[in-house]
C-alpha positions as CSV (number, residue, x, y, z in Angstrom):
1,X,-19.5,13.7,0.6
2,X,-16.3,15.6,0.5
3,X,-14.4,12.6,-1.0
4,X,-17.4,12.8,-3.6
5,X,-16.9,16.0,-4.3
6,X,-12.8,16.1,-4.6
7,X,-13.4,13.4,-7.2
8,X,-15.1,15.2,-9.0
9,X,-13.0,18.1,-9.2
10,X,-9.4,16.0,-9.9
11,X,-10.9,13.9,-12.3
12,X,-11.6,16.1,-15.3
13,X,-7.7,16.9,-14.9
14,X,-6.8,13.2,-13.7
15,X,-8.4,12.2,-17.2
16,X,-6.4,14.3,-19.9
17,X,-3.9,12.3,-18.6
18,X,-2.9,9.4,-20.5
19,X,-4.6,6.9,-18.2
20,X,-1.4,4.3,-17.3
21,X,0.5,7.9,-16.4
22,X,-2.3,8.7,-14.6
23,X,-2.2,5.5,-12.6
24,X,1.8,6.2,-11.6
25,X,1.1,9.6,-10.6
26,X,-2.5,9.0,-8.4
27,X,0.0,5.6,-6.9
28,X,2.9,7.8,-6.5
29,X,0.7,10.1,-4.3
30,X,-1.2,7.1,-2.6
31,X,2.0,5.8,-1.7
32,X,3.0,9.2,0.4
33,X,0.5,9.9,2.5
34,X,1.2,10.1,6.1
35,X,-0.1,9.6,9.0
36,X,-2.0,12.6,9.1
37,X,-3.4,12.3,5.9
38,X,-4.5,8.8,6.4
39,X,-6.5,9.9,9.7
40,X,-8.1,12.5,7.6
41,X,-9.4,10.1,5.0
42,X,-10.4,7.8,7.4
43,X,-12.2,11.0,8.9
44,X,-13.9,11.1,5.6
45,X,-14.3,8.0,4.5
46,X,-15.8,6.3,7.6
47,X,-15.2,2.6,8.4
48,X,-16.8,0.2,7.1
49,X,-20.7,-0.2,8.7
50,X,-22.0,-3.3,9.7
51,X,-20.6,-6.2,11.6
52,X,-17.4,-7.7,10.2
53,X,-18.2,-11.1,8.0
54,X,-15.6,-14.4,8.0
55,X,-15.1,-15.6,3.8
56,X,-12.7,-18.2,3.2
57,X,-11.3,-18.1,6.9
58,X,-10.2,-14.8,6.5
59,X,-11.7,-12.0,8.5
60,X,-13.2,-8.8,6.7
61,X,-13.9,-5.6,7.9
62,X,-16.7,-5.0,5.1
63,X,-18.0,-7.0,2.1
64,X,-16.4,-4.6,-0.8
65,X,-12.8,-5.1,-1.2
66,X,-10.4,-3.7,-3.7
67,X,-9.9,-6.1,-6.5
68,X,-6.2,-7.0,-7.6
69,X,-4.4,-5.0,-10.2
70,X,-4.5,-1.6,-8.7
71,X,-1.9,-1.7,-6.5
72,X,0.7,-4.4,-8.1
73,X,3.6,-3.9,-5.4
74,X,1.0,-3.1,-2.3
75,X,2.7,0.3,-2.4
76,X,-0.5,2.4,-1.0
77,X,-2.1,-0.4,1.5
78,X,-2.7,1.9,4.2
79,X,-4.4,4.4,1.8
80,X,-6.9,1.4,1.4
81,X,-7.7,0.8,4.5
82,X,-8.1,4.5,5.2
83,X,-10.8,4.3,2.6
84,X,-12.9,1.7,4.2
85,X,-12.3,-0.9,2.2
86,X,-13.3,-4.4,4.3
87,X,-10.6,-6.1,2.2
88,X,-8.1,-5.3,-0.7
89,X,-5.5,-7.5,-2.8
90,X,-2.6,-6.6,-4.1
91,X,-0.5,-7.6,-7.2
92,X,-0.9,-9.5,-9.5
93,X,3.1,-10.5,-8.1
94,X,5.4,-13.1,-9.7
95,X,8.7,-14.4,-8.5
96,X,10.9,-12.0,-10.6
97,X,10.6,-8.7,-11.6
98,X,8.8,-8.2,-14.3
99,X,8.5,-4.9,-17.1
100,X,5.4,-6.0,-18.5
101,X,3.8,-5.9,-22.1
102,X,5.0,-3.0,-24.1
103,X,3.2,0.9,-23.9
104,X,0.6,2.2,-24.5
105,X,-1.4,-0.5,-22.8
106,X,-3.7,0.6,-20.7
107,X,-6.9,2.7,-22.5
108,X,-9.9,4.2,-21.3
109,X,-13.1,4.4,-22.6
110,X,-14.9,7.0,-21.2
111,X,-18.2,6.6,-22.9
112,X,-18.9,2.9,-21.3
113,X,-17.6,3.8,-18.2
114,X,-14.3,1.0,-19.5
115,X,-11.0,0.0,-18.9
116,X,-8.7,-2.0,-21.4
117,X,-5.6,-3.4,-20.5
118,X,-2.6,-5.4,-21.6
119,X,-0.1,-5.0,-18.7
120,X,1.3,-8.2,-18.7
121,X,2.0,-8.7,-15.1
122,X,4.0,-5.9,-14.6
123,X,5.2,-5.6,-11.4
124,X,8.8,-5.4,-8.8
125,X,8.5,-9.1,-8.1
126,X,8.4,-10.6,-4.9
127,X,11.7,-8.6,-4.1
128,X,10.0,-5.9,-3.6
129,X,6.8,-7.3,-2.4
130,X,7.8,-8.8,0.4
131,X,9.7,-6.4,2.3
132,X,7.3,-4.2,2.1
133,X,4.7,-6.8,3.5
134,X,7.1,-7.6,6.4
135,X,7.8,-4.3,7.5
136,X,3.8,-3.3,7.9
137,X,3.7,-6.0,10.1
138,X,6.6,-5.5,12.1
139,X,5.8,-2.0,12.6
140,X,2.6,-2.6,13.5
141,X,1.2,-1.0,10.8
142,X,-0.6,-4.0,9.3
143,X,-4.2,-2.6,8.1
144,X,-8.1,-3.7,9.8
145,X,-8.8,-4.9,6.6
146,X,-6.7,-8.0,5.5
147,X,-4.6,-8.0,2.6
148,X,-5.0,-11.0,0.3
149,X,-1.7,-11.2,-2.4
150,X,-3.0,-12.1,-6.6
151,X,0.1,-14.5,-7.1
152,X,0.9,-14.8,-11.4
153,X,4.0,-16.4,-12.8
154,X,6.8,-14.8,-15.1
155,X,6.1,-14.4,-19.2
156,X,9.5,-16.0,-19.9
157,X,8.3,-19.2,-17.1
158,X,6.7,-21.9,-19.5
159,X,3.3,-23.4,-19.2
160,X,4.9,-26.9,-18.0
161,X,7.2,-25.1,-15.0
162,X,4.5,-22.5,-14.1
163,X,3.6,-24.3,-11.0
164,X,6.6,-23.7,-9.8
165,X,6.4,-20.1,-9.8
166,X,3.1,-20.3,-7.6
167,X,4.4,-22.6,-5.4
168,X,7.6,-19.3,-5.0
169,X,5.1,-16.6,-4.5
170,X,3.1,-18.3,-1.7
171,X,6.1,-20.2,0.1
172,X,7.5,-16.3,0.2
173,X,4.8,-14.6,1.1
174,X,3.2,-17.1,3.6
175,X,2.7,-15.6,6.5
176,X,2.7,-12.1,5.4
177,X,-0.4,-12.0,3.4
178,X,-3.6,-13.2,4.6
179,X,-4.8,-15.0,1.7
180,X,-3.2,-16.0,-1.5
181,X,-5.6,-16.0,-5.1
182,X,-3.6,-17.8,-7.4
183,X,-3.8,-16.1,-11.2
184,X,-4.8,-18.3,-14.1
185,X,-7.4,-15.9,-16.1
186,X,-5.4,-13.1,-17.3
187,X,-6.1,-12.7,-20.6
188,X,-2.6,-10.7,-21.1
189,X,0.4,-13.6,-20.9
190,X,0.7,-15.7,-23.2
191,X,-0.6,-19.1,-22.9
192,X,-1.8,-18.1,-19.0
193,X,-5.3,-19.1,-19.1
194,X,-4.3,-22.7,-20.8
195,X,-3.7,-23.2,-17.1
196,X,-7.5,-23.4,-16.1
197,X,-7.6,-26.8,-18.5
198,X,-8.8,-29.1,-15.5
199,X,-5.5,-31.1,-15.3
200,X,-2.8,-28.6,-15.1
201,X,-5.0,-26.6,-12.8
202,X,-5.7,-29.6,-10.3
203,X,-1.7,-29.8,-10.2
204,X,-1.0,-26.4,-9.6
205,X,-3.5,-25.6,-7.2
206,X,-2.3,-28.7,-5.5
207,X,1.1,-27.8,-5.0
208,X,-0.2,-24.4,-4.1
209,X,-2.5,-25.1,-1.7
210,X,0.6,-27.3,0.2
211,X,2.9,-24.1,-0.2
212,X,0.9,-22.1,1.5
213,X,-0.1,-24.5,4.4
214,X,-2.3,-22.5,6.7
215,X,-2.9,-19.7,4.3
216,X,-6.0,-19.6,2.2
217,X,-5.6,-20.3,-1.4
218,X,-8.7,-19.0,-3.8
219,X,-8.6,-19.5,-7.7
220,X,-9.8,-16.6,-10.1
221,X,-11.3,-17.8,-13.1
222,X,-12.1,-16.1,-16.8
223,X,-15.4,-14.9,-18.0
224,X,-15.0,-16.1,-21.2
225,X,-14.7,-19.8,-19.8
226,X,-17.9,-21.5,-21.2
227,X,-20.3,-22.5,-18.4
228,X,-19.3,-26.2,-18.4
229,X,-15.4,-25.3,-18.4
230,X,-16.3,-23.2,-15.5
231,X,-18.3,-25.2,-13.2
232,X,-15.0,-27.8,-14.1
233,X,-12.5,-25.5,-12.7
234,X,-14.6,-24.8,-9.9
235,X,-14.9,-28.1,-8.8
236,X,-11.0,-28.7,-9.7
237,X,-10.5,-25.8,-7.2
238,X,-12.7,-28.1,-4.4
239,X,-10.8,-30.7,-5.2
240,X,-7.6,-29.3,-5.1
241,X,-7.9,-28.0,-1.2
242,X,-9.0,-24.0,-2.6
243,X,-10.9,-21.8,0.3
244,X,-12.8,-20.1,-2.4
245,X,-12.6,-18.9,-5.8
246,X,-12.5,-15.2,-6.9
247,X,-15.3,-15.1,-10.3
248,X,-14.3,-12.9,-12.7
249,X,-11.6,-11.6,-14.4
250,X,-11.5,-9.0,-17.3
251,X,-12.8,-10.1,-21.2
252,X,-11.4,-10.4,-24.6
253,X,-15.1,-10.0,-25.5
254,X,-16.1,-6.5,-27.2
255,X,-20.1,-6.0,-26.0
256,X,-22.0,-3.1,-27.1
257,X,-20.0,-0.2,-28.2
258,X,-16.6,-1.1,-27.1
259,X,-15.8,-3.0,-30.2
260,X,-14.8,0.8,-31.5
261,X,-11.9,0.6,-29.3
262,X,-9.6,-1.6,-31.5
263,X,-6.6,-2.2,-28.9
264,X,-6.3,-5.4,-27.9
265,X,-6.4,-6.9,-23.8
266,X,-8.9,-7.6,-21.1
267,X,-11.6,-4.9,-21.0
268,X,-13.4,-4.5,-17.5
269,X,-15.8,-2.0,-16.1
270,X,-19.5,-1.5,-16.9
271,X,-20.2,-3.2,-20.3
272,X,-18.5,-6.6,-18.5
273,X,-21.1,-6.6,-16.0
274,X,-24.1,-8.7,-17.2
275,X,-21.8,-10.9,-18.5
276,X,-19.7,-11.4,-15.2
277,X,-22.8,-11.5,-13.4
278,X,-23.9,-14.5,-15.5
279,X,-20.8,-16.2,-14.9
280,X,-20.2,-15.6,-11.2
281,X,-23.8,-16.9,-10.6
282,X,-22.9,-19.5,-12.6
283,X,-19.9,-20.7,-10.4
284,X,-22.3,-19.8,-7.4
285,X,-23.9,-22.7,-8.7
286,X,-21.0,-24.9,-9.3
287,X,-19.5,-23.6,-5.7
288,X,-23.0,-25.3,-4.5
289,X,-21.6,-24.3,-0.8
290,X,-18.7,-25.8,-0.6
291,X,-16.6,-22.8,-0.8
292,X,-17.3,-19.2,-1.1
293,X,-17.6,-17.1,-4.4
294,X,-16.4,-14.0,-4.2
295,X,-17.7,-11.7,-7.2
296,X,-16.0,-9.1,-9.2
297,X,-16.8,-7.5,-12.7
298,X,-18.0,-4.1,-13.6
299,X,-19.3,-3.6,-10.0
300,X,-20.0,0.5,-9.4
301,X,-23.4,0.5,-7.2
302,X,-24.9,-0.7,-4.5
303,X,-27.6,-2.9,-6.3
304,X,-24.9,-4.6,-8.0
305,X,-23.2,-5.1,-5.5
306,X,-26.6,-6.3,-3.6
307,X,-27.1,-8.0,-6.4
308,X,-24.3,-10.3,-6.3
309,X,-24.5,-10.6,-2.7
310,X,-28.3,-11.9,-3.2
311,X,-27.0,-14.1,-6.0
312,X,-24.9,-16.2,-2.8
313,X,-21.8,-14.4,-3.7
314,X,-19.9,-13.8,0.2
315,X,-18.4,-10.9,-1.1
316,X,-17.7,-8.6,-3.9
317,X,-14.2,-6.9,-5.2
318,X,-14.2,-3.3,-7.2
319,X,-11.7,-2.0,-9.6
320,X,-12.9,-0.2,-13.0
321,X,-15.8,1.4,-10.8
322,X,-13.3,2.6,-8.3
323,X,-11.4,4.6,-10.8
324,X,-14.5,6.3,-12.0
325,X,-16.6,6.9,-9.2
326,X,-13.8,8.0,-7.0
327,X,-12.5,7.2,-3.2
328,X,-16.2,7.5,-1.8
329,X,-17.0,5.0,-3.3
330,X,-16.3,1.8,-1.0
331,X,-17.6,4.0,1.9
332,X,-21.1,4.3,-0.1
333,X,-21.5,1.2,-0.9
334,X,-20.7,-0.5,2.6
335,X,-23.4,2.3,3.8
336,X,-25.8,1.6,1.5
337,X,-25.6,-2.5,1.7
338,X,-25.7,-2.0,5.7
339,X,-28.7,0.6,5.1
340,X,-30.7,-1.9,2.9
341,X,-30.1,-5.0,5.4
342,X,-31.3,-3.0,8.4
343,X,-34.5,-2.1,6.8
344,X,-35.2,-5.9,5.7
345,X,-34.5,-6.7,9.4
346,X,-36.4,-3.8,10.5
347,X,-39.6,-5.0,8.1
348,X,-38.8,-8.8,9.0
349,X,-39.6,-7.7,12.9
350,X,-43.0,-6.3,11.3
């Protein structure tokens, strides 16, 4: 409640902000908290309720996690946790330091309750990423929720030696983050999502899956993949030795009234959501067991979130819904999903 109602006080002033100057200065904040102010939102924010649920062979602490793209260079971690999220990932990361597409290029739209973006993988590169990774384990500050790392390659790395830049981020990172969800769908480099055509993704994935030996490897795939190009890459990902596959990334698609905005990138947040949740069922379908589905797309409330859960998803990731409904939000919707399961047990027993 109080997180609820802090939101809604900062944001009216976190908004005249332009919104990717917003982002540094709410990260930059994140990123200082102490250990005092983490107890105090954990105070606040509550764990996670409900028993904790196994996806992928990695343990959560909750079925809403933090989607990637937040937190590029895993710089506020323990602020996640704090918040009760049963998961987060960080990046997306590539091998070398990257700047990222030129600004402005990140946009809100208000209105639709949307984000667009261009970023371009922007991001300190593993240099950075992996020290920091190291050093919350080695202090023993490594988080109860796991941390999964969104691994890209560099703009300048071409389509034919891309693989290689996967195989980097999860031979550096393996053993410091808990999972690994390789990056094909961004709709913001160049030529990236040519890599979900079904034989340069079995390749990659292939050598990706052997980098990271013990660590999971899940795929994330586009929402504006057709649903027999999809249900392709998702067996590709089977194949390949995948423990999931993360279902979806943002759109270049324009529904409803966000055509208006005429900047170009991946737009996420509340007019992607019938869409996503067409497509994430739709590799539910193609997943057909095998692995897990992990859904993601315009995700703000607990009957979506039910929603995609009901669909067969085994989890769900929030982003675009974090930013406007505030830091309560993963603690409401773990309460209401664990609220709504005890009362079907409760009228099962009946």
């Amino acid at each position: 409640m109080l997180l609820d109602l802090a939101w809604a006080l900062s944001r009216p002033l976190i908004f005249r902000l332009d919104a990717e100057e917003a982002h540094r200065a709410v990260m930059a904040r994140a990123a200082a908290v102490g250990p005092a102010g983490l107890g105090l939102l954990r105070a606040l924010a509550g764990a996670p309720a409900g028993p904790p649920l196994r996806v992928a062979g990695v343990q959560l602490r909750g079925p809403v996690g933090l989607a990637a793209g937040l937190d590029k260079d895993g710089e506020a971690i323990p602020v996640w946790d704090a918040l009760g999220f049963g998961f987060m990932e960080v990046g997306t990361v590539t091998p070398r330091p990257q700047a990222g597409n030129p600004q402005p290029r990140l946009f809100r739209l208000v209105d639709e309750r949307a984000i667009i973006n261009r970023m371009g993988f922007n991001n300190h590169g593993l240099p950075a990423l992996v020290p920091r990774l190291r050093a919350l384990r080695e202090q023993g500050r490594w988080p109860a929720a796991p941390v999964g790392a969104n691994i890209g390659k560099n703009k300048d790395t071409p389509n034919d030696e891309a693989e290689a830049d996967y195989v980097a981020c999860a031979a550096a990172l393996r053993g410091l983050a808990d999972w690994f969800t390789v990056n094909v769908s961004s709709p913001n480099t160049p030529g990236l999502r040519a890599l979900q055509e079904p034989g340069r993704l079995g390749a990659l994935l292939e050598r990706t899956v052997a980098a990271a030996r013990d660590t999971p490897v899940l795929l994330k795939l586009a929402p504006d993949l057709e649903p027999d190009a999809l249900a392709e890459a998702v067996g590709v990902a089977v194949r390949a030795g995948c423990a999931g596959v993360v279902a979806t990334n943002t759109t270049l698609s324009r529904p409803g009234e966000t055509a208006r905005c005429p900047e170009a990138g991946g737009l996420s947040g509340a007019p992607l959501w019938p869409l996503a949740f067409e497509r994430i069922g739709q590799a539910v379908d193609a997943a057909a067991g095998r692995v897990p589905v992990i859904g993601v797309g315009g995700v703000s409330s607990a009957a979506q979130a039910r929603a995609l859960l009901e669909r067969g998803c085994a989890a769900v990731q929030v982003y675009t819904g974090f930013i406007y409904e505030g830091p309560g939000l993963p603690g409401r919707l773990h309460r209401a999903l664990q609220s709504g399961e005890q009362a079907r047990i409760e009228k099962r027993g009946d």
